[in-house]
C-alpha positions in Angstrom: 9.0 4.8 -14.2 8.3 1.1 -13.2 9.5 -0.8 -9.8 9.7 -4.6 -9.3 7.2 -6.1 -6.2 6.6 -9.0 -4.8 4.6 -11.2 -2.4 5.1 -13.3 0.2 3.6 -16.2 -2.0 7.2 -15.7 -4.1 5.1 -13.7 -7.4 6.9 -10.6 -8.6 5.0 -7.9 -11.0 6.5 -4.4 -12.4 4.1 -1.5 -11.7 4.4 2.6 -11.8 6.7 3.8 -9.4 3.6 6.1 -8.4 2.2 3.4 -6.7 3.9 1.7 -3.6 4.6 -2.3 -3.4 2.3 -3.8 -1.1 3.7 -5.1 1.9 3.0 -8.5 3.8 2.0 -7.9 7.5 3.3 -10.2 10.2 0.8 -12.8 11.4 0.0 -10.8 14.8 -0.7 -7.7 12.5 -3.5 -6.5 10.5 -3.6 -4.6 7.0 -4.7 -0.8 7.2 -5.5 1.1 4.6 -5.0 4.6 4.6 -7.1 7.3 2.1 -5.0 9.9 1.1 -6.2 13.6 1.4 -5.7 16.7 -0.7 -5.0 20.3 0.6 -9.2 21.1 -0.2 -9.5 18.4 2.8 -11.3 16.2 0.5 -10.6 12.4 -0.5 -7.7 12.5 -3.6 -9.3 9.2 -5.2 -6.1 9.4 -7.9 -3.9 8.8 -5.4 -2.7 5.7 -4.1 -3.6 4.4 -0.9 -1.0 4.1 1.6 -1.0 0.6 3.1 0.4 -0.4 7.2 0.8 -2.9 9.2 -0.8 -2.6 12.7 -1.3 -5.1 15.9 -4.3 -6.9 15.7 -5.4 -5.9 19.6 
């Protein structure tokens, strides 16, 4: 039920599997952060946010 993550600072953690690692965006990227949505079309706060990496232009 658990998943080892890391960093790019070299830390590893264990945390629920229902959650996704974070990742490290390359240095001409930026972090997004996307809200996930239910069927109702309304915000599903117990959820986990789904984090990208996108250009920084």
């Amino acid at each position: 039920w658990e998943h080892k993550c890391s960093d790019q600072w070299g830390y590893s953690w264990c945390q629920e599997k229902t959650m996704a690692c974070p990742i490290t965006c390359a240095d001409d990227e930026q972090d997004c952060w996307i809200t996930p949505y239910g069927a109702d079309g309304f915000p599903d706060w117990s959820a986990s946010y789904n984090q990208t990496c996108h250009p920084i232009d």
